[in-house]
C-alpha positions as CSV (number, residue, x, y, z in Angstrom):
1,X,17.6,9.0,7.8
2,X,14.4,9.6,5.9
3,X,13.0,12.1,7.9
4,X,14.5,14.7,11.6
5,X,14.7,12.3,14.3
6,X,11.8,14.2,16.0
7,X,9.7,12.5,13.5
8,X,10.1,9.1,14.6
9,X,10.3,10.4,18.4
10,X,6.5,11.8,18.0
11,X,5.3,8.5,16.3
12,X,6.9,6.0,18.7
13,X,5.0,8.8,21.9
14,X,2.0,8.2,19.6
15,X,2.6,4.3,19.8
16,X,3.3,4.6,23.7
17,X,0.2,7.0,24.2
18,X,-2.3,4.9,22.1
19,X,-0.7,1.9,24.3
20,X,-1.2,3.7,27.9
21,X,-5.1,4.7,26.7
22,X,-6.5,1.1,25.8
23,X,-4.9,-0.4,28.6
24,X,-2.4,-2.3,26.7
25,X,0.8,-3.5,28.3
26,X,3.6,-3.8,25.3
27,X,3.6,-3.6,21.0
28,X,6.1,-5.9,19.8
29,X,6.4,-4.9,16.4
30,X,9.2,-7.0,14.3
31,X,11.0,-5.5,11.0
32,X,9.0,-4.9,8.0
33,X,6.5,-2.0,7.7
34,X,6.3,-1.5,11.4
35,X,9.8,-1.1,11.7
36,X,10.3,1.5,8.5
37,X,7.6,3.9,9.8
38,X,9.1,4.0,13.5
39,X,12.7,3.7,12.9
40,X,13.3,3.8,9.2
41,X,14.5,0.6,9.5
42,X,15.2,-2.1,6.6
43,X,16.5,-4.7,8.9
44,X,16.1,-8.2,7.8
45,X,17.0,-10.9,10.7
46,X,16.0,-14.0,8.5
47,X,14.5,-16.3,10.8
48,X,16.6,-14.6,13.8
49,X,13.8,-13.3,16.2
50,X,14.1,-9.3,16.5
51,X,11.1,-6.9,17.9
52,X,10.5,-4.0,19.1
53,X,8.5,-3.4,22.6
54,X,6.9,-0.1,23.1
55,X,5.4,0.7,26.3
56,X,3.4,3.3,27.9
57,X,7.0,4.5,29.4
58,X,10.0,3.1,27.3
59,X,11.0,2.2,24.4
60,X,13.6,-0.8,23.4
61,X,14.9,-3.2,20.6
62,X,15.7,-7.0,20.7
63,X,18.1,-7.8,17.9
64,X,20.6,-10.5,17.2
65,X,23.9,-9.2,18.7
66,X,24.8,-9.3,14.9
67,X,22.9,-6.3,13.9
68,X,23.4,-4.6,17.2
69,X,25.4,-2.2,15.5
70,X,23.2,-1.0,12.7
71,X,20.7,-0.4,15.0
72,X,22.4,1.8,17.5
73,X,23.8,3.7,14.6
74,X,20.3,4.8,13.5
75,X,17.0,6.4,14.1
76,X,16.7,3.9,17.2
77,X,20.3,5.4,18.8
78,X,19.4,9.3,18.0
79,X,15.7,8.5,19.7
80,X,17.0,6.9,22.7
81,X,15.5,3.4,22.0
82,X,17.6,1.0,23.9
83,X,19.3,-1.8,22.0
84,X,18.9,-5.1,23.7
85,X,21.2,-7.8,21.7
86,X,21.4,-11.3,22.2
87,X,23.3,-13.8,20.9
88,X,22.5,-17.8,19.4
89,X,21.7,-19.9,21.7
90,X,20.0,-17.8,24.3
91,X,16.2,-17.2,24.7
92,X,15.3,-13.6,22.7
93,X,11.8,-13.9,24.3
94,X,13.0,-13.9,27.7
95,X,14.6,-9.9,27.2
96,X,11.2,-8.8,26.0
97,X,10.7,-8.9,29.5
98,X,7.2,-9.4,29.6
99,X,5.4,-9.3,32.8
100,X,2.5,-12.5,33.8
101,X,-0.2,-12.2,32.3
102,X,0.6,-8.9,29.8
103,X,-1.4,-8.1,27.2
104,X,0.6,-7.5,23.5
105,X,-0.1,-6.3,20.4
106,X,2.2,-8.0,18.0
107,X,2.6,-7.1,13.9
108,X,0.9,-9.2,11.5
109,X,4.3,-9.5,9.9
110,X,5.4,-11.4,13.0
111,X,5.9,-15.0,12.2
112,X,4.2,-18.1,13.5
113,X,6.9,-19.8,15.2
114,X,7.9,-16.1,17.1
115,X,4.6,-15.8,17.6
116,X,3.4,-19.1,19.4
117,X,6.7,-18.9,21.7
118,X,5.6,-15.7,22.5
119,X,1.9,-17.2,23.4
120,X,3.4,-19.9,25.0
121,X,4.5,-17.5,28.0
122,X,1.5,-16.6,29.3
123,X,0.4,-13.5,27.6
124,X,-2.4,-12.2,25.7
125,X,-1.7,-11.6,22.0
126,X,-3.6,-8.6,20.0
127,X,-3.2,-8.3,16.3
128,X,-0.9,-4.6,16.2
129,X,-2.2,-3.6,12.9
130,X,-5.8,-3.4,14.4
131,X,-4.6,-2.0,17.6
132,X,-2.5,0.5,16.1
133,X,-4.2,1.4,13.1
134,X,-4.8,5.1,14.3
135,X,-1.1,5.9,14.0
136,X,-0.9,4.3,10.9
137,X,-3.4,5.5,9.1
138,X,-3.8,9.3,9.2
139,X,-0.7,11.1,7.3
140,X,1.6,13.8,8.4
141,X,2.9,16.4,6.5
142,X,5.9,14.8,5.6
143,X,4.5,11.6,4.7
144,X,1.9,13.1,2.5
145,X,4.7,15.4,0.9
146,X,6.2,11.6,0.3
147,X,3.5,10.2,-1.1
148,X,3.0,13.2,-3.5
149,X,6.2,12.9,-4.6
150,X,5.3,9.2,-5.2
151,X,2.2,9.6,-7.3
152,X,4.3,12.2,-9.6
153,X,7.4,9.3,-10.1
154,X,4.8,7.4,-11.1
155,X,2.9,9.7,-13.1
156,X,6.1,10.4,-15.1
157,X,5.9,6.9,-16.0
158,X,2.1,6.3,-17.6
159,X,2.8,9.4,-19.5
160,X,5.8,6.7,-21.5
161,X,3.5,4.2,-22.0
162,X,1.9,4.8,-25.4
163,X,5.3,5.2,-26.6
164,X,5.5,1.2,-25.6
165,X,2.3,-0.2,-26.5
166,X,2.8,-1.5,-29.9
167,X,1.3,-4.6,-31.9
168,X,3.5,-7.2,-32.4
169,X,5.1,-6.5,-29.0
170,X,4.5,-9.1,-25.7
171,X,3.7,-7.9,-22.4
172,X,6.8,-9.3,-21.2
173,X,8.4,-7.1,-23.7
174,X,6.2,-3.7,-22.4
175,X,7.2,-5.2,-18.3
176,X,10.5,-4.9,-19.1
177,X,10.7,-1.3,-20.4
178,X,8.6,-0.2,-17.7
179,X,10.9,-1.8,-15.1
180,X,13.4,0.2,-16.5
181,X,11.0,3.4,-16.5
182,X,10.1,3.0,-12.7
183,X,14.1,2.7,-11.5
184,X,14.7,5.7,-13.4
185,X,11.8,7.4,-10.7
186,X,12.3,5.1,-7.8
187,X,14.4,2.8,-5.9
188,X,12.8,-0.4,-6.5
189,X,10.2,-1.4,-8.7
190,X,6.9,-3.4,-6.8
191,X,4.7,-4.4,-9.3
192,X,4.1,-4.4,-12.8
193,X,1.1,-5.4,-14.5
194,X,0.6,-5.5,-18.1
195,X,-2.6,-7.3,-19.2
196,X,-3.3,-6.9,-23.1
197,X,-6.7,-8.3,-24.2
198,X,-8.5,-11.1,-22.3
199,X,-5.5,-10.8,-19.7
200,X,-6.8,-7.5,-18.9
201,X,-10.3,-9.4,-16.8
202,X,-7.6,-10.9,-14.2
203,X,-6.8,-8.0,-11.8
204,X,-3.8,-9.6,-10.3
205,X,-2.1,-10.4,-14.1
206,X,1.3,-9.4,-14.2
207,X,2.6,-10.4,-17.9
208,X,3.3,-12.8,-19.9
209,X,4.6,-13.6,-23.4
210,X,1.5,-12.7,-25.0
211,X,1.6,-10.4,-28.3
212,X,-0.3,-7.4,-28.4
213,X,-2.6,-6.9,-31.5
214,X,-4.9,-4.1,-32.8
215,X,-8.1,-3.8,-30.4
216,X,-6.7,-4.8,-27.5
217,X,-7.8,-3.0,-24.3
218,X,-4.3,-3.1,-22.0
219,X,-4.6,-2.5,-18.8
220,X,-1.2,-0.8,-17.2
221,X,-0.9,-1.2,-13.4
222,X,2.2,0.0,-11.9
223,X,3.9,0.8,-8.3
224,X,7.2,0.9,-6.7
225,X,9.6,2.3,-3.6
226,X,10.7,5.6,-3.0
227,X,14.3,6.3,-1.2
228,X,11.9,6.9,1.8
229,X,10.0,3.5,1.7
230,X,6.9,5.3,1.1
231,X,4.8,3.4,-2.4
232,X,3.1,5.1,-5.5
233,X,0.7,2.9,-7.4
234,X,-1.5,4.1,-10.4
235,X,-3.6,2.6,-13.3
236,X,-4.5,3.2,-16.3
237,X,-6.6,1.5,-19.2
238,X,-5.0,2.2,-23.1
239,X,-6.5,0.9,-26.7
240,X,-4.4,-0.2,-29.8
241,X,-6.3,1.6,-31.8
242,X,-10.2,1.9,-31.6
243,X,-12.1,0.5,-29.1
244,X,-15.5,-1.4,-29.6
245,X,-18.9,0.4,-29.0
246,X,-19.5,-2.3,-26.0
247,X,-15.8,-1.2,-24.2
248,X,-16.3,2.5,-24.8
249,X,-19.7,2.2,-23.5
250,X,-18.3,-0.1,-19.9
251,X,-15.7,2.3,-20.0
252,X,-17.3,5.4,-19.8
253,X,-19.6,3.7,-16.8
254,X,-16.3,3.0,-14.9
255,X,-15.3,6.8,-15.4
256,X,-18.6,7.7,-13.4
257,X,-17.6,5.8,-10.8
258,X,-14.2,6.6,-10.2
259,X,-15.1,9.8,-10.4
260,X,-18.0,9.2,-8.4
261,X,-15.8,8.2,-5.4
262,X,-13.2,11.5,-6.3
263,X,-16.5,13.8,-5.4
264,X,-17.9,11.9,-2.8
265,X,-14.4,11.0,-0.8
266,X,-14.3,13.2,2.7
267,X,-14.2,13.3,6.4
268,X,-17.1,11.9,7.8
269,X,-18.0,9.2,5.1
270,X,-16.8,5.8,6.1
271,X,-15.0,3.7,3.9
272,X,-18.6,1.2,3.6
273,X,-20.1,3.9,2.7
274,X,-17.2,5.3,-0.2
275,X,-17.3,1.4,-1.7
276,X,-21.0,2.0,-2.0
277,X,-21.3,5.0,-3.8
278,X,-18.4,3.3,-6.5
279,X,-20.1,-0.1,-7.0
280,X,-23.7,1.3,-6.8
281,X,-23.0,3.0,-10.4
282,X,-21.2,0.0,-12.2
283,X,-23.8,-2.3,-10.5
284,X,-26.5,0.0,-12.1
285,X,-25.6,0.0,-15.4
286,X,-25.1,-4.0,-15.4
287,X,-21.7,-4.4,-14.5
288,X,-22.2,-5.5,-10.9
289,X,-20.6,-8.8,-11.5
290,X,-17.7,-7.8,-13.2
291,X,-16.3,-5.7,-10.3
292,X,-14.7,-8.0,-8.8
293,X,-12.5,-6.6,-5.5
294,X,-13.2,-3.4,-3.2
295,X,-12.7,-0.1,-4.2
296,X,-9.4,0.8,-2.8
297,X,-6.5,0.4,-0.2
298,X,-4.7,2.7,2.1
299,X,-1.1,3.8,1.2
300,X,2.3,4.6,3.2
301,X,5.3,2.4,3.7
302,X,3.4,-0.6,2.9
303,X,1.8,-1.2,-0.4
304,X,-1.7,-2.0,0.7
305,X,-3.0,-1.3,4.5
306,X,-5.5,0.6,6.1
307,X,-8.0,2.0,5.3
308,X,-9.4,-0.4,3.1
309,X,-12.5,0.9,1.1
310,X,-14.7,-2.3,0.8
311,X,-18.1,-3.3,2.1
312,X,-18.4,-3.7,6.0
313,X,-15.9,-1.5,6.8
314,X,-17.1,1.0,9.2
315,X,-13.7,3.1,9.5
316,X,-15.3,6.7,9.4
317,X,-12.2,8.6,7.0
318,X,-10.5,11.8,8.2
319,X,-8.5,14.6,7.2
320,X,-4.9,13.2,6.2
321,X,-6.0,9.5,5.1
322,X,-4.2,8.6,1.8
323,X,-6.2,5.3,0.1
324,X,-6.8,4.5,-3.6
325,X,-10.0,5.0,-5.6
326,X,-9.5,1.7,-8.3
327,X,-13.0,0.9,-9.6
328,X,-12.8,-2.0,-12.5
329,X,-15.0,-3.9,-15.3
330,X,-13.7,-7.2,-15.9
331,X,-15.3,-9.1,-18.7
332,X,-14.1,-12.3,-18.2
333,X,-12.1,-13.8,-21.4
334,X,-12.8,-10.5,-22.9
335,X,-11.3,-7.5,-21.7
336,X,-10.6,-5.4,-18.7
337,X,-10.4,-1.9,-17.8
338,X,-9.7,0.0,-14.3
339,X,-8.7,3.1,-13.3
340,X,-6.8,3.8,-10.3
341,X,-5.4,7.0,-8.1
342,X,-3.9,7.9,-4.5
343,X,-6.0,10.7,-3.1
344,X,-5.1,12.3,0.2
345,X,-8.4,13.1,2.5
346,X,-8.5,17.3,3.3
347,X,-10.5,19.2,5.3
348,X,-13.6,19.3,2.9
349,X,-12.7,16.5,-0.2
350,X,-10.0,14.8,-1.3
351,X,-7.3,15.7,-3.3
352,X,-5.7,12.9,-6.1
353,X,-1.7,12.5,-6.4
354,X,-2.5,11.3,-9.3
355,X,-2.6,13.2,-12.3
356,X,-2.9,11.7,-15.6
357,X,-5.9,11.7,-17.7
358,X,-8.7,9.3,-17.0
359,X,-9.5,9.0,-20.5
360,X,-9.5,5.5,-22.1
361,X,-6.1,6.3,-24.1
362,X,-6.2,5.6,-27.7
363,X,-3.0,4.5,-29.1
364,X,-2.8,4.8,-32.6
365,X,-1.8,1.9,-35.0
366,X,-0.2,2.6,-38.2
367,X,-1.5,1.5,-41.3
């Protein structure tokens, strides 16, 4: 168990309160991040239907009889959730026990064909991660002590990479040593992105069997799991040796920004208004087009949830949000550079778990 039962007891009350207030009759949350946050669960049914309901007034768990067991041995037995098996060949739906004309709010991790039988019964469906978004997104004290603990396993790796980034060496070759890097920090690795050169203008690279060469701007992008399932994820932009006039001069414009949205990230400010302030500087310099996606994500035991920090988002951020600030300049066929940390929201800023220089990192080439 990640956390004291009493944990998961005052977030499923949370769940049930939330529930009670907007009038809502069940959440029927199925495994995945839903099911980590409330239970610590990992289950994985396949395409067996298992869910959760959470009501105003009680709490219980449809499973395959199969893993029955697992489930009353955890969080889910110590918090009094009852376990409701059932077996192949009989109707799961039918033990959610849904009254006429209920209205649900159902994860978005909840497949289709779970999802239209559950329709099909007569109740109104709500999407869970919108309903329940409150819970979600504001951290406790544990979970923030998580995610620190996160952004240092990480940090431990970025401060390795110039010991990796090498001409004559692919990107495939870098991944792999930084696979390595973030097991020796974390329990699973969930991304790695290593784009050298023109590579570096696709945001969503990962690697491939290109060969680093002097002048190449790399852009390192890195996340993975903690023991706890909470995520670290943190960029950083590097130089085989020395960078052109033009990238020094983007770069130092994507700097201002990022640090732009350190200074101006606090209660009160939503995340619109947060995107803004970010984009408004790279837009000004010339840039504009070659910022390509919103300024950051929230953070927890999924990768990438709320509260997103993009344009039309009118979420007003408190005290205990966790998001990323990840402003980048993509030169397409060129050359890309971002810079990305976790920041937790306090009373009168934020505060980064992130704590590696900003710097455009020069890594020297011999001669």
């Amino acid at each position: 168990m990640s956390f004291p039962v009493s944990t998961y007891t005052a977030r499923l009350d949370a769940v049930g309160r939330l529930l009670d207030e907007r009038g809502i009759t069940a959440a029927i949350l199925t495994p995945g991040p839903d099911l980590r946050f409330l239970l610590d669960s990992d289950i994985e049914t396949h395409e067996r239907f298992a869910a959760l309901v959470i009501t105003p007034s009680s709490r219980r768990i449809v499973v395959p009889g199969v893993d029955a067991a697992v489930l009353r041995s955890g969080v889910a037995g110590e918090a009094g959730v009852e376990v409701v098996p059932w077996n192949d060949g009989e109707d799961p739906v039918k033990l959610l026990a849904l009254p006429a004309g209920a209205t649900v709010a159902v994860s978005g991790t909840m497949t289709a064909d779970h999802l239209l039988t559950i329709q099909s019964r007569g109740v109104q469906t709500l999407n869970a991660t919108t309903v329940l978004r409150e819970v979600f997104m504001v951290k406790d004290d544990v979970e923030i002590a998580e995610l620190t603990r996160a952004g240092h396993a990480i940090d431990a790796v970025h401060r390795r990479v110039p010991s990796l980034l090498r001409a004559g060496r692919t990107e495939r070759d870098i991944a792999a040593d930084l696979t390595t890097m973030i097991l020796a920090e974390h329990v699973a690795v969930d991304f790695v992105i290593v784009g050298s050169g023109p590579h570096g203008a696709d945001p969503h690279h990962s690697y491939s069997d290109r060969v680093l060469t002097e002048g190449d701007v790399v852009v390192v992008d890195i996340g993975g799991t903690l023991d706890s399932g909470y995520h670290s994820d943190c960029t950083r932009t590097y130089v085989l040796g020395a960078a052109s006039d033009a990238q020094q001069s983007a770069y130092r414009v994507l700097r201002q920004a990022q640090d732009a949205g350190l200074t101006s990230a606090r209660p009160g400010v939503t995340a619109a208004e947060l995107d803004t302030v970010v984009r408004t500087i790279i837009e000004a310099a010339g840039y504009g087009d070659y910022f390509t996606h919103r300024t950051g994500h929230g953070i927890g035991v999924s990768g990438h949830e709320e509260p997103f920090i993009i344009a039309g988002n009118d979420t007003v951020l408190t005290e205990g949000m966790v998001f990323s600030i990840e402003p980048g300049i993509y030169v397409p066929g060129q050359w890309g550079a971002r810079i990305e940390d976790i920041v937790v929201l306090t009373a009168d800023g934020c505060e980064p778990l992130n704590t590696t220089t900003h710097d455009l990192t020069t890594v020297e080439v011999p001669a």
